[in-house]
C-alpha positions as CSV (number, residue, x, y, z in Angstrom):
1,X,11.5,-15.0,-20.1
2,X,10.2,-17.2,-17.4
3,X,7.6,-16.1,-14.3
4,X,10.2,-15.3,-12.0
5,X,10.4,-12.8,-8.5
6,X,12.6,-10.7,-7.1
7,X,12.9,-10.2,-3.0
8,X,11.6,-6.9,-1.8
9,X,14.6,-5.9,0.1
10,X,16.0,-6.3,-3.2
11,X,13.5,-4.6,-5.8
12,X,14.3,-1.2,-4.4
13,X,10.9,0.0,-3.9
14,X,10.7,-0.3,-0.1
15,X,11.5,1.6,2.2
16,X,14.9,0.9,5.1
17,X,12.0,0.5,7.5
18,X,10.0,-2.3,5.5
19,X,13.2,-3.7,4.7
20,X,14.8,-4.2,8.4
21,X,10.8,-5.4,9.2
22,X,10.8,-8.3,6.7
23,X,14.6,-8.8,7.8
24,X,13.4,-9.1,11.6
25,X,16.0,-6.5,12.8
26,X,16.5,-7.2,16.4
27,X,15.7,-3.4,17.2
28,X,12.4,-3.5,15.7
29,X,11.0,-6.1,18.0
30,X,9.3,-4.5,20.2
31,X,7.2,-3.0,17.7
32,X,4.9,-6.1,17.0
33,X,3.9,-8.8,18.7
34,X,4.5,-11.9,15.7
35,X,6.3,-12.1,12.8
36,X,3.9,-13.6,9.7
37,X,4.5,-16.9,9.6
38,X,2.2,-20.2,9.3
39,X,3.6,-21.4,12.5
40,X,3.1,-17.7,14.3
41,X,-0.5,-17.7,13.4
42,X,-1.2,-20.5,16.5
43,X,-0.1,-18.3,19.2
44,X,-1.9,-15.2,17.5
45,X,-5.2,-17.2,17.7
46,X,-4.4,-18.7,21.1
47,X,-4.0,-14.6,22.2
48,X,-6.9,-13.0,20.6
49,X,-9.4,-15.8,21.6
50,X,-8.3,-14.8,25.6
51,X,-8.6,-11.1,24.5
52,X,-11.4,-10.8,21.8
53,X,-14.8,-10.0,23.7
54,X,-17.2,-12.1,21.7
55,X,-19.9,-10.4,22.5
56,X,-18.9,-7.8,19.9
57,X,-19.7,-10.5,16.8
58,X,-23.3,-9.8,17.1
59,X,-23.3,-6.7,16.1
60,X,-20.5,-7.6,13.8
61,X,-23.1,-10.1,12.3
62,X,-26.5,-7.7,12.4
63,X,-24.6,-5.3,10.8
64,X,-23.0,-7.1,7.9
65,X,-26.1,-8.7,6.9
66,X,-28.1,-5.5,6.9
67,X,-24.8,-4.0,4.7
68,X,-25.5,-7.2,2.3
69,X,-29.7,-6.8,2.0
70,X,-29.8,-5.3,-1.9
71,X,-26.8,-6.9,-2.6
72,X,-26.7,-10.2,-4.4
73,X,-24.6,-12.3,-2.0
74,X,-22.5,-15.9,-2.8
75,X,-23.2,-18.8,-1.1
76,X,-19.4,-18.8,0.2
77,X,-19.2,-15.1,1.4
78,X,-23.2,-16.0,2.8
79,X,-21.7,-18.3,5.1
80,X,-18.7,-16.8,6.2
81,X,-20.7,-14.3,7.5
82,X,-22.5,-16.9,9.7
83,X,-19.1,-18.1,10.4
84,X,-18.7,-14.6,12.0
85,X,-21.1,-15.3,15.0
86,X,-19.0,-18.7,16.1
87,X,-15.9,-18.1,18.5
88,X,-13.9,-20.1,16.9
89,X,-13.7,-18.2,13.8
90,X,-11.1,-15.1,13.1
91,X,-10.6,-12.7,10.3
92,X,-7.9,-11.4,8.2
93,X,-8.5,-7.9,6.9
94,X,-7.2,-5.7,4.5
95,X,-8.4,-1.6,4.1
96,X,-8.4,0.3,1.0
97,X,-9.6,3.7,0.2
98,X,-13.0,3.6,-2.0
99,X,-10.9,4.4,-5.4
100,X,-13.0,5.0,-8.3
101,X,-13.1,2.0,-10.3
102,X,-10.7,0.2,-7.7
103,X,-8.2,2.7,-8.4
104,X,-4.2,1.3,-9.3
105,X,-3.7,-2.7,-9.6
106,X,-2.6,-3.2,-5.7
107,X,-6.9,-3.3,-5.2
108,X,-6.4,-6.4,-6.3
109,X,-3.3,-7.7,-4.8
110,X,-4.2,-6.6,-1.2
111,X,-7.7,-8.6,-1.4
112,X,-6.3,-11.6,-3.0
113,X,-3.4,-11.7,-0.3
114,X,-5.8,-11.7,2.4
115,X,-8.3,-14.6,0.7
116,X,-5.4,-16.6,0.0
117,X,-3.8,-16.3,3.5
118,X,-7.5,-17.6,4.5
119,X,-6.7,-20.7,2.7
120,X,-3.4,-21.3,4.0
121,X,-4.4,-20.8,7.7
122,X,-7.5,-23.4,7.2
123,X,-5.3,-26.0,5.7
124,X,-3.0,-25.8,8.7
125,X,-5.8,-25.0,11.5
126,X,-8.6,-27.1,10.3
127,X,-10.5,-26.4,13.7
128,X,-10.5,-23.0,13.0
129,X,-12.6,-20.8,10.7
130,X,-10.9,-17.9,8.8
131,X,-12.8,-15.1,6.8
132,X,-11.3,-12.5,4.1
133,X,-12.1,-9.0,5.3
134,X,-12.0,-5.9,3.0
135,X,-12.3,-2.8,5.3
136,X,-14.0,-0.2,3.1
137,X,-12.1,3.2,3.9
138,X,-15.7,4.9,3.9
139,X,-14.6,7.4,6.9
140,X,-12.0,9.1,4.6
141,X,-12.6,12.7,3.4
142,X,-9.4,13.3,0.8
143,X,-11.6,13.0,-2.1
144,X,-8.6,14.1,-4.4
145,X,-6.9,10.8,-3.1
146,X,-9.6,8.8,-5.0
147,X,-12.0,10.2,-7.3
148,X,-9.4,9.1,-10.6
149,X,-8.1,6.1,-12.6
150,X,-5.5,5.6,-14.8
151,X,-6.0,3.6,-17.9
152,X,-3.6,3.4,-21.0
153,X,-2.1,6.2,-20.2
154,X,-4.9,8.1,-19.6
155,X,-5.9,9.8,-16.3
156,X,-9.8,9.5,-15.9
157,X,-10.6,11.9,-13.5
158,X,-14.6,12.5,-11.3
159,X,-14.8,16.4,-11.3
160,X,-16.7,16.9,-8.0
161,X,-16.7,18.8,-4.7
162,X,-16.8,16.5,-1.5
163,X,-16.1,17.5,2.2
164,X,-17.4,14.8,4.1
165,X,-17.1,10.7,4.6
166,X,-16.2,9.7,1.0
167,X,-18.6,6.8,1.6
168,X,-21.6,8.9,2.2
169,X,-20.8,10.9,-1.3
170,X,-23.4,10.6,-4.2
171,X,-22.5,8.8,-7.1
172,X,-24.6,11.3,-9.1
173,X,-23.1,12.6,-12.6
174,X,-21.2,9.7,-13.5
175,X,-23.4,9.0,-16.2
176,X,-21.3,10.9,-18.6
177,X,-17.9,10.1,-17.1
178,X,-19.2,6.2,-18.0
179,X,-19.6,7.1,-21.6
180,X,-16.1,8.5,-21.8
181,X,-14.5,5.5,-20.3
182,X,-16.9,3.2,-22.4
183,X,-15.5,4.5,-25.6
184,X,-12.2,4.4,-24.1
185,X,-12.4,0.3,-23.9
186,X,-13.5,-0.5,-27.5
187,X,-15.9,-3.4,-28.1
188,X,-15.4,-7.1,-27.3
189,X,-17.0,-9.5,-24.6
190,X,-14.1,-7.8,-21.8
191,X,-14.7,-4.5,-23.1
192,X,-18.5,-5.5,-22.4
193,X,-17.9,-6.6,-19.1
194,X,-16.0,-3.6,-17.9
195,X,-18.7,-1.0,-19.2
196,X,-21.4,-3.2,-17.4
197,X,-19.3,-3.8,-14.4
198,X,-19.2,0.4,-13.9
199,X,-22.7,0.9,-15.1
200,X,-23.9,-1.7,-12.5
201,X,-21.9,-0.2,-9.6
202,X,-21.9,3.5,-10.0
203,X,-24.7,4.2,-12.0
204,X,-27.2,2.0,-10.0
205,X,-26.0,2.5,-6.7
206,X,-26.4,5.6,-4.8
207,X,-23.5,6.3,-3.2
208,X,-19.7,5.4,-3.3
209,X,-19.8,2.8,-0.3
210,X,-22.5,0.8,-2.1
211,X,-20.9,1.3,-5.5
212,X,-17.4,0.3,-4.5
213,X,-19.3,-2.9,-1.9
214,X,-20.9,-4.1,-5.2
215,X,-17.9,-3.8,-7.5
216,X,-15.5,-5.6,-5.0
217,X,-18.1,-8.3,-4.6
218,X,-18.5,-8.5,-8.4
219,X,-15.2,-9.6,-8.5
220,X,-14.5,-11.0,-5.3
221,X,-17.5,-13.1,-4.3
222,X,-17.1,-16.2,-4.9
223,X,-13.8,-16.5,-3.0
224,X,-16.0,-15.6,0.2
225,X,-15.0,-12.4,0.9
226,X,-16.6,-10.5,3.3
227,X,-16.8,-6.6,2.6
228,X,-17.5,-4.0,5.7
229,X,-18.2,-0.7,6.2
230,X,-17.6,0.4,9.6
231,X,-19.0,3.8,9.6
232,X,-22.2,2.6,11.2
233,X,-23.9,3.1,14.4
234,X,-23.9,-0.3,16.0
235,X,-20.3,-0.6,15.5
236,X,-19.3,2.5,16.6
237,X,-21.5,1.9,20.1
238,X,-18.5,-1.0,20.9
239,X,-15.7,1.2,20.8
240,X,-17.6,3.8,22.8
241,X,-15.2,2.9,26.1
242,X,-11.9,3.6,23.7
243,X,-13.1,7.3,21.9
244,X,-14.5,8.6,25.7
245,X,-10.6,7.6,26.3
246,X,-9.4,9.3,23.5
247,X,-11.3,12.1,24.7
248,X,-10.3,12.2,28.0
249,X,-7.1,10.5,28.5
250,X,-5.4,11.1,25.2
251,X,-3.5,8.0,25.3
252,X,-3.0,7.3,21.9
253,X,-0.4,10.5,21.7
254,X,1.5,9.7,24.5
255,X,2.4,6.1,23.7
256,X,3.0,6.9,20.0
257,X,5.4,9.9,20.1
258,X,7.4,7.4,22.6
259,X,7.4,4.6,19.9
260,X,8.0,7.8,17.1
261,X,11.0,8.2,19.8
262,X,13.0,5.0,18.9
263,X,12.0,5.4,15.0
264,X,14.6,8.2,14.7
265,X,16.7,6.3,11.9
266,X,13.7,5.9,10.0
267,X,11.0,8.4,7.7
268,X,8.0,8.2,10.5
269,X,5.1,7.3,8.5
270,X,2.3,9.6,10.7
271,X,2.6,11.7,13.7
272,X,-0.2,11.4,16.1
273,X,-2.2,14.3,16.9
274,X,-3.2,14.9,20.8
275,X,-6.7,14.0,20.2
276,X,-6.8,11.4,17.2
277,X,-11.0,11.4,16.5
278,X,-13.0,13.4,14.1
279,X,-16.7,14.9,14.1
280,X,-18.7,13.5,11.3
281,X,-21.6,14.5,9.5
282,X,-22.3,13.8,5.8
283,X,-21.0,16.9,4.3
284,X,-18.1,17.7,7.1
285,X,-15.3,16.0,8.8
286,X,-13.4,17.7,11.0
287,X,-10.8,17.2,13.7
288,X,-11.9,17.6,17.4
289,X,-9.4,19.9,19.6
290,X,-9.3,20.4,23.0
291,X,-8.0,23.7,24.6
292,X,-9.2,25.2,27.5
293,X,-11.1,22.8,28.8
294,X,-13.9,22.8,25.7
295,X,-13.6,20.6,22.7
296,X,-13.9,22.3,19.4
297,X,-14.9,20.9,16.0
298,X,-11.6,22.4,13.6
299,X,-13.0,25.4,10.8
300,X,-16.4,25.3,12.6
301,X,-18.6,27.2,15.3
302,X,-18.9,23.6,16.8
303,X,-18.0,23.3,20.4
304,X,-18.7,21.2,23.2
305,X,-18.5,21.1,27.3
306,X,-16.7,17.9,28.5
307,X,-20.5,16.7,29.6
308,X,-21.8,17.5,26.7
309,X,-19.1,15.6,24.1
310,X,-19.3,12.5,26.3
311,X,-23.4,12.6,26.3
312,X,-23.2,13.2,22.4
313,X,-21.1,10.1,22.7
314,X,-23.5,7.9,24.3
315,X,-26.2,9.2,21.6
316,X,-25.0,9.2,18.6
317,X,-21.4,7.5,18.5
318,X,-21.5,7.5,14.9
319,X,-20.6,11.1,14.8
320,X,-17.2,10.2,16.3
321,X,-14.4,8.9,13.5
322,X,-11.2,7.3,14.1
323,X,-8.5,8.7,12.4
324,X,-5.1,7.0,10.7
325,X,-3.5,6.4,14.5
326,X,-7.6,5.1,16.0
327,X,-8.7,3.2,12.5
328,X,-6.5,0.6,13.5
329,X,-7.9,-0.1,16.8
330,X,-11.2,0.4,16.2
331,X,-10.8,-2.7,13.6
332,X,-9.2,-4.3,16.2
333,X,-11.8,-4.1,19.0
334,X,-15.2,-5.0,16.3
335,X,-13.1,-7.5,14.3
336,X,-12.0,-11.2,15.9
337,X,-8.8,-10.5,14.0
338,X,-5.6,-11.9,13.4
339,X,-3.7,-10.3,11.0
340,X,-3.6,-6.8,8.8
341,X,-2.6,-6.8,5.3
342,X,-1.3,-3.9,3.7
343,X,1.1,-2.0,1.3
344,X,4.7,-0.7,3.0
345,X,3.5,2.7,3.7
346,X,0.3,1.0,6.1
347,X,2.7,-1.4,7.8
348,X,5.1,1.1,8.7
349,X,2.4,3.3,10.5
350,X,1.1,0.1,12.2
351,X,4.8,-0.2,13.6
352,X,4.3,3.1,15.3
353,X,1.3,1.7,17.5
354,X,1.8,-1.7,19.1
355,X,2.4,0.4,22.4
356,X,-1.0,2.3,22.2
357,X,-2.3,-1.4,21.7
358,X,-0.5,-2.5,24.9
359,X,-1.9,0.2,26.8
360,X,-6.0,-0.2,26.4
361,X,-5.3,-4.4,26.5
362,X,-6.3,-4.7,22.9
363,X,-4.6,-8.2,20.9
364,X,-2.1,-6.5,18.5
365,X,-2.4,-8.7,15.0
366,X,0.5,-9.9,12.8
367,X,0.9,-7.3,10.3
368,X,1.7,-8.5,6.5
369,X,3.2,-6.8,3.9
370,X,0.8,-7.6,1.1
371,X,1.6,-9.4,-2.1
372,X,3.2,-7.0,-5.1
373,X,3.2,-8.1,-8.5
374,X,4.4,-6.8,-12.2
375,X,2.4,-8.0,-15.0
376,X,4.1,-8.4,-18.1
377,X,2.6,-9.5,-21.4
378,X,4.6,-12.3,-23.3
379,X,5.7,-9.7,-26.2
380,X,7.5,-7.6,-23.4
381,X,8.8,-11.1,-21.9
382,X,10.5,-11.3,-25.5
383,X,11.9,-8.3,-25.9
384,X,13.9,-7.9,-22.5
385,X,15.1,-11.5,-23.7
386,X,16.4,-10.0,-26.9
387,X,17.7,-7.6,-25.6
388,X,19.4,-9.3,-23.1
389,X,17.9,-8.0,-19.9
390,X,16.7,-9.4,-16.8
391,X,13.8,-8.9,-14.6
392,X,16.5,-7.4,-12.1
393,X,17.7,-5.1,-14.2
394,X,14.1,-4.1,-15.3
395,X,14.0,-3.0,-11.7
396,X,17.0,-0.5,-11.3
397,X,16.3,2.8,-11.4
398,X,16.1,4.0,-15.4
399,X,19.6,6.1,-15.1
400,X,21.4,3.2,-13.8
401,X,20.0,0.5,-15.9
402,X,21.1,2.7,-19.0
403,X,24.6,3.5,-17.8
404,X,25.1,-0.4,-16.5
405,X,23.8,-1.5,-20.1
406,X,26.2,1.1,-22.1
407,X,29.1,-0.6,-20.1
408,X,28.0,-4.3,-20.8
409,X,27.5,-3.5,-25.2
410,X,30.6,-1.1,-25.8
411,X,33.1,-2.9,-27.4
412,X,35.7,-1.5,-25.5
413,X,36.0,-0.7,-21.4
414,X,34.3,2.9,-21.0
415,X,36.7,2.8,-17.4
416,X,39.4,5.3,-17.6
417,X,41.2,3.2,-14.1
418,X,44.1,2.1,-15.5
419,X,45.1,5.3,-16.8
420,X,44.1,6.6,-13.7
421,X,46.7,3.9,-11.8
422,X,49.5,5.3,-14.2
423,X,48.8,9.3,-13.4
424,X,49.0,7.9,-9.5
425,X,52.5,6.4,-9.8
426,X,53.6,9.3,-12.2
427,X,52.6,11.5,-9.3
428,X,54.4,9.4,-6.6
429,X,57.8,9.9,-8.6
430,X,57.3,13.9,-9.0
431,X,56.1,13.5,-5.0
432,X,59.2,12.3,-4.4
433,X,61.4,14.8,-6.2
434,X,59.2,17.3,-4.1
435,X,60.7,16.5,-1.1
436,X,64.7,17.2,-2.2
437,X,63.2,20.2,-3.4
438,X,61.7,24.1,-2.6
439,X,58.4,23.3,-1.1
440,X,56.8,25.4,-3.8
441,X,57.3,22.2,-6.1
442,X,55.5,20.1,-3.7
443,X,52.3,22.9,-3.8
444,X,52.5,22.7,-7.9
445,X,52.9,19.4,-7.8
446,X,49.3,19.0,-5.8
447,X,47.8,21.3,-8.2
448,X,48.7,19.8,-11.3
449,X,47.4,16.4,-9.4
450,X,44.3,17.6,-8.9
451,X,43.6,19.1,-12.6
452,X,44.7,16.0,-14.4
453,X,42.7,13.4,-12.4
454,X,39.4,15.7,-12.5
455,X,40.7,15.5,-16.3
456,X,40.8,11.9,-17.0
457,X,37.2,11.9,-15.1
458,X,35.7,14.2,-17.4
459,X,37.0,12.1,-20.3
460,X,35.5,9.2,-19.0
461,X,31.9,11.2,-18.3
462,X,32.5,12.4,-21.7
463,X,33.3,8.5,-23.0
464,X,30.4,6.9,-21.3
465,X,28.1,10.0,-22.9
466,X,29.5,9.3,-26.7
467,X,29.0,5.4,-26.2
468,X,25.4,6.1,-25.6
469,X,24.9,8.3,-28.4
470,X,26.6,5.6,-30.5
471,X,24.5,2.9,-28.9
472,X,20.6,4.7,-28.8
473,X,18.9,2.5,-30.7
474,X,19.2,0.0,-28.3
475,X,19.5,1.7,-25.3
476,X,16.0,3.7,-26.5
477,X,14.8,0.0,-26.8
478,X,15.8,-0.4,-23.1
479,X,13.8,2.8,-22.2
480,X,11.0,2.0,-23.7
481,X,10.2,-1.7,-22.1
482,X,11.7,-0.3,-18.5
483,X,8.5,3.0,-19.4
484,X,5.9,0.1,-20.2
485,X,6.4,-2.0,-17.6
486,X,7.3,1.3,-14.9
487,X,4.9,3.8,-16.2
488,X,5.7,7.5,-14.7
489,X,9.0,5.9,-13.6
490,X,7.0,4.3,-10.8
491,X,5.8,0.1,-10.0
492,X,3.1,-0.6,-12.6
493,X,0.6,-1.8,-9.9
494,X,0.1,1.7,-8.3
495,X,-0.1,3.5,-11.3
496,X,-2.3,1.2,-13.9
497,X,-5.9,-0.2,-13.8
498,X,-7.2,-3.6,-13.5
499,X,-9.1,-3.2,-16.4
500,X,-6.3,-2.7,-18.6
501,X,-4.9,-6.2,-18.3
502,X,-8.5,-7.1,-17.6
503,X,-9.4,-6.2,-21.6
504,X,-6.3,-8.6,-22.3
505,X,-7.3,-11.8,-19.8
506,X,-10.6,-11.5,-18.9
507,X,-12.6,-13.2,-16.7
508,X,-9.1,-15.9,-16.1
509,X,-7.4,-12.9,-14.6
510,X,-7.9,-13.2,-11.0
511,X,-7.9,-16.9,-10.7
512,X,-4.4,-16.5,-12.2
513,X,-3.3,-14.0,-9.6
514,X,-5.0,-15.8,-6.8
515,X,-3.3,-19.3,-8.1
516,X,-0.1,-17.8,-8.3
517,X,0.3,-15.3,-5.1
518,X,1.4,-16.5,-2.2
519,X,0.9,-14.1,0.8
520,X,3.6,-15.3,3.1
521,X,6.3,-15.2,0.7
522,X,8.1,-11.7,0.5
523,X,8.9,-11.6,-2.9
524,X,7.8,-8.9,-6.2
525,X,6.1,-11.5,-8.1
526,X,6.6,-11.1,-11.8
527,X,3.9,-12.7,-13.8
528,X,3.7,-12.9,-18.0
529,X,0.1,-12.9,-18.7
């Protein structure tokens, strides 16, 4: 069976929303400024230059090479970083929470969407400068989100309590959780790799922002990218003007419930909350309420005057985190950036903010639905060829894909219609007779209607059912591909590991995905490794 993709308003995974998005449904206009394409990109650059305050790439610069000190660095992501400081270089960024281990396959696809978007931008904009950007999600606290992996099957789980910024957590007593995984991956030069690879990042760095900065860069490094955690200081001291009107102001809830307003046909993604900040410390992080005129630190004793948040502000603005509706422009306002790359789930809450953007005069970028992709080894290629499938009926939902199948191998039609078609002109005739009758005909007439067509549709549930007894070898066959390649009923690359297909490809893994991905193209790539 050859590589081959299928659209993703036709896969079935996304949602109505994503769908009339990548359709450009005139009613979802005004809910982003540009729609990604090559030619869109000019007037995004031409906008954020006029908007972008480049003052804020020194401390975009300081920061990143502080982040990269005991790191070993490529000469390509060395120099993008340099890049940084020059105004006529932008960024595309994706975000991803720090997953242990990288967490399901997508990792991968998000970072090599955004590298390879680089490429296509410099080729077309030669003038211009373009630098990968993976957001580290280090300000997140759902620990439960993150602290697993699945491989083989298998989920491998980090037992351990955590209540503050996930990148701040200690990596200590993963020692043993590295033996159980290591014997998990069975010998070999890949199996070596991977056992190093975890070693090296979580067992010799001291917490889970430098463990997941050096894994990312292990991999990633010498395509340039450019890793960030923006849970620091300097950083936060730029968006000082935007939390102090957060705090005051509130703006971000007004202008979203409005946009949340004309979403009404759709499942809203988030729902803003009056005050969209937290209060960080390294064990604790907490949303900030305000109610009678004091601010309040949520499941604390922590409270604050007005004077006294807004001096804590000007202190220490590192103890002030943007939540899911503020992450966004707070990435916006540090980052000369032109586009966001993310999943369906992240592009349909950036939809719900290109007002708020509006309203503080902040660039909104071109958003991008990042690359998806079902691996498939050439076995598995074989056997839906023998058995006749495609890669689009590998993608219905397992109930339908059996019952479509059971039609297409029966010998015979399992389609009870034209004996349906018969019973409705029988019924006509006896209609007929009813009306030179007593109208009591006509009612026994309806009723025996009714019986004998729920009748001939039991037979047929009942036909379909004996077929696929008759036919469960094969259909079991069937099941069993549509469970390897879907595990958990679910797409492949949010349930499985890299390093499952890593054992299998090695080290050519990536450049295969980054040759064959191409970001602007909305399509499920299917790719037999």
């Amino acid at each position: 069976m050859p590589t081959d993709c299928i659209s993703y308003q036709k896969s079935g995974y996304f949602s109505k929303l994503i769908r009339d998005y990548l359709d450009q449904k005139t009613e979802l206009h005004s809910l982003y400024n540009h729609f990604p394409t090559l030619e869109n990109f000019e007037k995004q650059i031409i906008e954020k230059q006029a908007n972008f305050d480049n003052n804020n790439r020194i401390p975009l610069v300081d920061t990143l090479k502080k982040q990269y000190l005991n790191i070993e660095i490529s000469d390509s992501t060395k120099q993008n970083i340099e890049l940084l400081a020059l105004q006529n270089t932008f960024t595309i960024t994706t975000g991803h929470q720090l997953n242990l281990f990288s967490g399901p396959l997508y990792f991968l696809y998000k970072i090599i969407s955004t590298i390879n978007l680089t490429k296509e931008l410099k080729s077309k904009y030669p003038t211009y400068n373009f630098v990968p950007i993976y957001w580290m999600a280090t300000e997140d606290h759902d620990f439960e989100e993150i602290n697993y992996f699945n491989f083989k099957g298998k989920k491998f789980r980090w037992n351990k309590e955590s209540t503050g910024p996930v990148g701040r957590l200690s990596t200590e007593g993963l020692a043993e959780f590295c033996e159980i995984y290591a014997a998990e991956l069975g010998s070999g030069t890949n199996a070596g790799f991977l056992k190093n690879l975890f070693e090296e990042a979580y067992l010799k760095h001291g917490n889970l922002a430098d463990a997941t900065r050096f894994l990312a860069n292990s991999l990633f490094a010498d395509y340039g990218l450019v890793i960030l955690d923006a849970d620091e200081k300097h950083l936060k001291r730029v968006f000082i003007p935007y939390i102090k009107e957060e705090l005051e102001k509130q703006i971000s809830f007004k202008t979203v419930q409005k946009t949340i307003e004309q979403l009404k046909e759709y499942t809203v993604q988030v729902n803003p909350r009056e005050i969209n900040l937290f209060y960080i410390e390294d064990n604790l992080r907490e949303r900030i309420i305000f109610e009678n005129d004091k601010y309040f630190v949520n499941n604390t004793k922590i409270s604050f005057s007005k004077e006294e948040i807004l001096k804590l502000l000007e202190s220490n603005p590192e103890k002030f985190s943007p939540n899911v509706i503020m992450r966004p422009l707070y990435q916006e306002v540090i980052l000369p950036n032109l586009c966001y790359i993310g999943g369906g789930g992240e592009i349909a809450y950036w939809l719900e903010l290109k007002s708020f953007f509006d309203s503080v005069k902040i660039t909104f970028p071109i958003i991008l639905v990042r690359n998806s992709v079902l691996l498939n080894t050439e076995k598995q290629a074989k056997k839906a060829d023998n058995l006749g499938l495609s890669w689009a009926d590998l993608f219905t939902k397992p109930e339908n894909l059996v019952n479509t199948t059971t039609h297409k191998l029966s010998v015979f039609p399992i389609d009870l219609t034209p004996q349906k078609e018969t019973l409705e002109k029988q019924f006509e005739y006896l209609y007929e007779l009813a009306q030179q009758t007593d109208k009591s005909f006509s009612g026994a007439v309806k009723a025996q209607e009714v019986k004998q067509k729920k009748g001939l549709e039991n037979l047929e549930k009942r036909l379909l059912k004996a077929q696929k007894r008759k036919l469960d070898d094969e259909l079991q066959r069937i099941t069993n591909l549509q469970c390897e390649l879907f595990p958990n009923k679910s797409l492949q690359e949010r349930q499985t590991n890299f390093s499952e297909f890593y054992l299998q490809k090695g080290e050519q893994l990536i450049p295969l995905l980054i040759q064959k991905l191409k970001p602007l193209e909305t399509n499920f790539n299917i790719i037999t490794i």
